[in-house]
Backbone bond lengths (Angstrom), bond angles and torsions (degrees), N, CA, C in turn:
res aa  C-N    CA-C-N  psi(-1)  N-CA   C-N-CA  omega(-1)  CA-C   N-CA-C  phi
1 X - - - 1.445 - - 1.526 108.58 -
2 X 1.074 126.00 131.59 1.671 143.01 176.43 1.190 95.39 -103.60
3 X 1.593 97.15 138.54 1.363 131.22 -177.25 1.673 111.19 -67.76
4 X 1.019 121.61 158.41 1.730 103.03 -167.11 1.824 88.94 -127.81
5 X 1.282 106.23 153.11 1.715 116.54 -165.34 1.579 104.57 -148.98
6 X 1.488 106.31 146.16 1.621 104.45 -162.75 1.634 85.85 -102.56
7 X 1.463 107.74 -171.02 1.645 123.20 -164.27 1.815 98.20 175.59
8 X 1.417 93.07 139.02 1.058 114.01 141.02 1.712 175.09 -30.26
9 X 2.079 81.02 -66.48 1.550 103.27 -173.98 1.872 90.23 -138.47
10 X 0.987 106.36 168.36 1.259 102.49 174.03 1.696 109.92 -89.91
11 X 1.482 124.13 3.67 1.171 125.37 161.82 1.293 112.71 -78.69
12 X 1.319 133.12 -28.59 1.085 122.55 174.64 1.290 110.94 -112.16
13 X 1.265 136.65 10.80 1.797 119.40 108.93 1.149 148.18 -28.79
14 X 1.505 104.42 -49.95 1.474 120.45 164.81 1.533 120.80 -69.18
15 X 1.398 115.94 -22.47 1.316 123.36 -172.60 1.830 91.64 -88.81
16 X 1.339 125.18 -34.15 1.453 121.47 -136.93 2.165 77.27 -86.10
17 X 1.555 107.09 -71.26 1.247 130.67 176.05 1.436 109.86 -19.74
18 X 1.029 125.78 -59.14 1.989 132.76 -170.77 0.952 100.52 -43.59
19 X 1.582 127.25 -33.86 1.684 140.59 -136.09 1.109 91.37 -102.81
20 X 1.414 148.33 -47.80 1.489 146.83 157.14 1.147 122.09 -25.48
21 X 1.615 120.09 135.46 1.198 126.41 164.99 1.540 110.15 -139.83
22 X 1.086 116.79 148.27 1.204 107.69 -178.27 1.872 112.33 -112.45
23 X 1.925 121.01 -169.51 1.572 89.76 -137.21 1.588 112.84 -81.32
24 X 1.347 125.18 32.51 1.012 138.91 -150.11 1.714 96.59 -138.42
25 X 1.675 109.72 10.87 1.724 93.26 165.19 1.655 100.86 85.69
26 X 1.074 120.38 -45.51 1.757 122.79 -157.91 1.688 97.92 -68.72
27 X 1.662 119.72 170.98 1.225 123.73 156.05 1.475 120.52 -67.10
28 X 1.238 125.19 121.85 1.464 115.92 156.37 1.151 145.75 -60.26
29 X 1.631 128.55 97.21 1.467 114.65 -142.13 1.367 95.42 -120.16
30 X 1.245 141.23 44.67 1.224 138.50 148.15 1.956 117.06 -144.05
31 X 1.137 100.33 111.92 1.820 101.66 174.97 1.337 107.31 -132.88
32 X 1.779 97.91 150.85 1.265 126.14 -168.23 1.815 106.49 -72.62
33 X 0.993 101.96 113.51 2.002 107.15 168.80 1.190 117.54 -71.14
34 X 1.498 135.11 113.90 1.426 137.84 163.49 1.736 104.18 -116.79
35 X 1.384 97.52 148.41 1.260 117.48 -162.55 2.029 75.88 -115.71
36 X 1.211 79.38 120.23 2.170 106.64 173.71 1.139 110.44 -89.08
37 X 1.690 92.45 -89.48 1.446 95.50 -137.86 1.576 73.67 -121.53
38 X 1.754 113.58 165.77 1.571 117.20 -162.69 1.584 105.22 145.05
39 X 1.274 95.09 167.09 1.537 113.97 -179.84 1.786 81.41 -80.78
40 X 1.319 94.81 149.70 1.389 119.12 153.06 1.076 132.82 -45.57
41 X 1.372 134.16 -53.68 1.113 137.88 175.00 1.487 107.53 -65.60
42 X 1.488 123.31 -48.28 1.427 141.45 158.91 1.748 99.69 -11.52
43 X 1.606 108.43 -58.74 1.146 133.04 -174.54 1.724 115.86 -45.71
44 X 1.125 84.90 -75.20 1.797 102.11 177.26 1.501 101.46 -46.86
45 X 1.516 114.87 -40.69 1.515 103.61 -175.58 1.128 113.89 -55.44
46 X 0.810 120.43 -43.92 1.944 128.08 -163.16 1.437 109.00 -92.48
47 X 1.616 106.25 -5.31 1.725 92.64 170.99 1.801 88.27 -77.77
48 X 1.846 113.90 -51.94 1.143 121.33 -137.30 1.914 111.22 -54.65
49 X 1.697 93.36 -45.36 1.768 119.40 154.51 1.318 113.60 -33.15
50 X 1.760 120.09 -51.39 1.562 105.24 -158.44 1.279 107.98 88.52
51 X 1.127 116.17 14.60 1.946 118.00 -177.76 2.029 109.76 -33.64
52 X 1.431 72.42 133.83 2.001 94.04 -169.71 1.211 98.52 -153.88
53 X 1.211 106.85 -168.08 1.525 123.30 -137.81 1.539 85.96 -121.62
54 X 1.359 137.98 19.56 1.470 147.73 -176.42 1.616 104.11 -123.77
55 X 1.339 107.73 -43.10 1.352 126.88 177.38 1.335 130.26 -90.66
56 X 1.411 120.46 -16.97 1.558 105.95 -160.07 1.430 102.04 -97.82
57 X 1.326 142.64 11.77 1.365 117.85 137.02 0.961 138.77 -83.24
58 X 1.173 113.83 1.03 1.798 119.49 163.64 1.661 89.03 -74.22
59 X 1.413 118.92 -76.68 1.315 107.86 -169.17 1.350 142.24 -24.05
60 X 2.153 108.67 -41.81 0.629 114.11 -164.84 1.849 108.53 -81.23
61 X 1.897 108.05 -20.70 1.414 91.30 146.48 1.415 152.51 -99.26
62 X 1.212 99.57 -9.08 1.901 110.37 154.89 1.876 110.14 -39.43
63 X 1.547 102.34 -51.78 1.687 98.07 -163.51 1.352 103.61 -88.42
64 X 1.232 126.51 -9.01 2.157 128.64 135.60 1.295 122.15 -34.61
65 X 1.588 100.65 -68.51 1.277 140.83 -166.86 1.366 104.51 -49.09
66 X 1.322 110.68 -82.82 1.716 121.29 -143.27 2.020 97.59 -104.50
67 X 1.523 108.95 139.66 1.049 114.86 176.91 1.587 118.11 -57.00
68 X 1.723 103.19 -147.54 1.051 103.93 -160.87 1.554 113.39 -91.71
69 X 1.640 123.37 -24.88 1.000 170.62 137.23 1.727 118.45 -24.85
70 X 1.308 107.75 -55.75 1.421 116.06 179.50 1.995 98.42 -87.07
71 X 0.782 110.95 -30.72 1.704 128.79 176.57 2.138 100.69 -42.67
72 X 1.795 74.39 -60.87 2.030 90.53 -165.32 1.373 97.57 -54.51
73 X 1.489 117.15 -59.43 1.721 120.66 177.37 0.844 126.05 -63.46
74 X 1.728 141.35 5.65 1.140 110.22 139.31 1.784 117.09 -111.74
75 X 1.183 102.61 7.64 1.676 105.60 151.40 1.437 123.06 -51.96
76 X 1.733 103.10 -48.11 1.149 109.29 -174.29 1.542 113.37 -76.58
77 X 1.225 107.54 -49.65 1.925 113.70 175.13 1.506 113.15 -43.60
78 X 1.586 90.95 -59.84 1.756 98.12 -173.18 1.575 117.90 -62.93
79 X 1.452 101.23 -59.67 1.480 104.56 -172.39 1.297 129.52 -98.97
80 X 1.203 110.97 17.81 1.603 136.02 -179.36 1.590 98.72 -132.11
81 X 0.881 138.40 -49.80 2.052 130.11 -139.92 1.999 87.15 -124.20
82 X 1.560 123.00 -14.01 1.465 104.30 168.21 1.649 110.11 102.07
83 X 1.820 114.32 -12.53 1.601 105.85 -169.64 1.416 93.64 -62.10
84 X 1.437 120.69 173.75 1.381 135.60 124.04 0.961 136.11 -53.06
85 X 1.315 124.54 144.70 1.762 124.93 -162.39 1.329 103.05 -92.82
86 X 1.218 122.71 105.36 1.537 135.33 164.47 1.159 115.29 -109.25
87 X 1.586 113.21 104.41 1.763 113.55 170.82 1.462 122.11 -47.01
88 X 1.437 107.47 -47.30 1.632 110.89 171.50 1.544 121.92 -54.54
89 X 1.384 115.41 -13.84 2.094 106.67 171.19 1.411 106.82 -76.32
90 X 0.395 113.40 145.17 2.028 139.69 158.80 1.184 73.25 -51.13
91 X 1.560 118.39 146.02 1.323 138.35 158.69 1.769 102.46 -81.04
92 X 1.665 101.84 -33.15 1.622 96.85 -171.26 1.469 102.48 -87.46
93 X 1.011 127.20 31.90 1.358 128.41 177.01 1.901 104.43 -105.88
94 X 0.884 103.43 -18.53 2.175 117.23 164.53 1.211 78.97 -39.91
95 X 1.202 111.90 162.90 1.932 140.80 177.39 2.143 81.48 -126.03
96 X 1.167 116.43 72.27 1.292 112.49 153.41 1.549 128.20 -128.88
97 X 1.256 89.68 146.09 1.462 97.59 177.03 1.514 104.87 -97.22
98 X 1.769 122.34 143.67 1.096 120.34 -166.31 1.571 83.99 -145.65
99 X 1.245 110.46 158.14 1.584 164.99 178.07 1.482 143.90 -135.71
100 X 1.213 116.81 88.78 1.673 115.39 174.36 1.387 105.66 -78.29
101 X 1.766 131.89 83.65 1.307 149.54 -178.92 1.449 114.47 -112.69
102 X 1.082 136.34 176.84 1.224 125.42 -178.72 1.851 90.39 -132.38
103 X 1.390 116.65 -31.83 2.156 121.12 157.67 1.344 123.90 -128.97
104 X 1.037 113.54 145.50 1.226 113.24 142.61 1.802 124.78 -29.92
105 X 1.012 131.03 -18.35 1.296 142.66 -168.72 1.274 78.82 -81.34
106 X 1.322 114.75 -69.26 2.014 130.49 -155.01 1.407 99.84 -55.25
107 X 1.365 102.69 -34.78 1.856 94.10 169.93 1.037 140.89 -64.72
108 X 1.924 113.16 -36.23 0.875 128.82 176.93 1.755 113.75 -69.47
109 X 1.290 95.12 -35.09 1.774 99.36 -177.84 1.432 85.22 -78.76
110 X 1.302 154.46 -85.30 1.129 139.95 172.59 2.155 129.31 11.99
111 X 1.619 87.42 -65.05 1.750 99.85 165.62 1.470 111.91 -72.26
112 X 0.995 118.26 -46.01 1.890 114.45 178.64 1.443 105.51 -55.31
113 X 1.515 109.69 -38.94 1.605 102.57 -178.09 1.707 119.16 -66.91
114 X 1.262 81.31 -40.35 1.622 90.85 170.86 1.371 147.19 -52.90
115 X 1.715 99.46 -29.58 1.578 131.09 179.34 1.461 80.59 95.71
116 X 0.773 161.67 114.78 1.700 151.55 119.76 1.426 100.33 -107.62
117 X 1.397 130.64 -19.61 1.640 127.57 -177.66 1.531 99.67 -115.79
118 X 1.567 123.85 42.19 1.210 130.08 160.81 1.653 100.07 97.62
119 X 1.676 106.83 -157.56 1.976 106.00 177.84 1.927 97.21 -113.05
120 X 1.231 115.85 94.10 1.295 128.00 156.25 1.415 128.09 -54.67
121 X 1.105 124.91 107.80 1.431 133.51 -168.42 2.014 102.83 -69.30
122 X 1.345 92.18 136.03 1.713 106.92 -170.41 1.673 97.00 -40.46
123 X 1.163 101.67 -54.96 1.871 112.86 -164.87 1.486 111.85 -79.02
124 X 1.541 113.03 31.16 1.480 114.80 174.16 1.665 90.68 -144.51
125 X 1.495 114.83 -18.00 1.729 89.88 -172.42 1.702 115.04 -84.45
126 X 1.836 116.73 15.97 1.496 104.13 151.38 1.259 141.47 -101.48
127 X 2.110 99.67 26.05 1.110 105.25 -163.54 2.078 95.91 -111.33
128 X 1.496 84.08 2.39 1.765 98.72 -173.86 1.403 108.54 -79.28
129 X 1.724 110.35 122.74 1.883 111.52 174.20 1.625 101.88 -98.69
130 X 1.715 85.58 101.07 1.348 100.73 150.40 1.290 140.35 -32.82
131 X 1.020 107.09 -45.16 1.376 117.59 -165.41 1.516 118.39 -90.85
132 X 1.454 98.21 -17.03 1.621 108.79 166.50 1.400 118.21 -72.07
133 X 1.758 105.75 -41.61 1.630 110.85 169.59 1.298 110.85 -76.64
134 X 1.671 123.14 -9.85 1.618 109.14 165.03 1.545 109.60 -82.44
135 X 1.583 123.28 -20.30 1.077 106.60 154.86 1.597 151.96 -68.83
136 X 1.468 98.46 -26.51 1.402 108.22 162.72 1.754 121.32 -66.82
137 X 1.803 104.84 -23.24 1.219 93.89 -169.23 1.623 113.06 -86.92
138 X 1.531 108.46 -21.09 1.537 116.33 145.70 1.375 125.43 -18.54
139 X 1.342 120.86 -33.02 1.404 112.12 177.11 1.233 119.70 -75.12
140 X 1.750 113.42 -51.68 1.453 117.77 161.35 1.649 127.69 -83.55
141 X 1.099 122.56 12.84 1.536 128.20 166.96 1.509 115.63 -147.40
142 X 1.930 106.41 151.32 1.249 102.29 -156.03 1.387 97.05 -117.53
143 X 1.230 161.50 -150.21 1.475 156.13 178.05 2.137 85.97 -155.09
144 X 1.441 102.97 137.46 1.469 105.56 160.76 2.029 107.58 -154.65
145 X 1.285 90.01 -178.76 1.545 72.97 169.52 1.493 122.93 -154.34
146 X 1.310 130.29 122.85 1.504 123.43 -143.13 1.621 83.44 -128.72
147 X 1.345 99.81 161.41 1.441 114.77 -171.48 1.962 120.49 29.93
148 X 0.925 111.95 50.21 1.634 113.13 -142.47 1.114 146.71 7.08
149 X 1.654 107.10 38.13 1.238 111.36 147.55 1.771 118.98 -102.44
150 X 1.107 93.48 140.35 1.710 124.57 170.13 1.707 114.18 -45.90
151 X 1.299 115.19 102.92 1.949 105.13 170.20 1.551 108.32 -119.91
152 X 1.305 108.79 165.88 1.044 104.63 176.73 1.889 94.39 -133.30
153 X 0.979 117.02 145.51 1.306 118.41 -177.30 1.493 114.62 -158.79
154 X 1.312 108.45 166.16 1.758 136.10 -179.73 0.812 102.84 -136.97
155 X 1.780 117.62 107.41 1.718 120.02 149.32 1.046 124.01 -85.38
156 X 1.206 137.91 129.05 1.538 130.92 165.25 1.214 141.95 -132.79
């Protein structure tokens, strides 16, 4: 069993790793990646990735790299919607629709406010069930919640 050691950069991964041997004298050329210590969202990234020992220097400059924003989209693409994690996409290149909501309800009152279900007269919108159009919109949007805030979104 090899002793396990945290890092930084992936240079001093590479520097820390060489130094391993395992109990047979040889180099150890495969170790397990855990994501510690970090921003939260940092967090979610590297569950959403699958963070490994193939990947985490891209990661470790993507979660440098890209704000808070490009972070959510590819949480959402990768580890919600199924893409593959490619450092080279634009994160804003996702086809998502995003929401800082706390329901689906809030969305739906959200679109009525908006006109998206046509021009609703004041003295008919308390006869409207919300919650039926937050159920329909359930089909095409999902609610999650990263860094603890609440989204509601549609990838497509």
């Amino acid at each position: 069993m090899v002793r396990g050691f945290s890092f930084q950069s992936a240079d001093e991964f590479f520097d820390k790793s060489h130094r391993h041997q395992d109990r047979f004298g040889q180099p150890v050329e495969k170790f397990e990646i855990q994501f510690i210590d970090g921003e939260e969202l940092d967090a979610e990234l590297a569950k959403a990735i699958g963070l490994n020992q193939a990947n985490f220097a891209d990661f470790l400059t993507c979660a440098e790299d890209w704000d808070t924003d490009q972070k959510t989209r590819v949480i959402i693409a990768v580890g919600e919607g199924g893409y593959a994690f490619d450092p080279k996409v634009d994160p804003d290149s996702y086809n998502i629709d995003l929401y800082q909501l706390d329901s689906l309800r809030e969305l739906a009152e959200l679109f009525i406010d908006e006109g998206l279900f046509g021009d609703i007269p004041e003295r008919l919108s308390c006869y409207l069930d919300y919650d039926a159009i937050a159920r329909d919109l359930s089909f095409d949007y999902r609610e999650i919640t990263l860094g603890g805030t609440n989204l509601i979104y549609r990838l497509s």
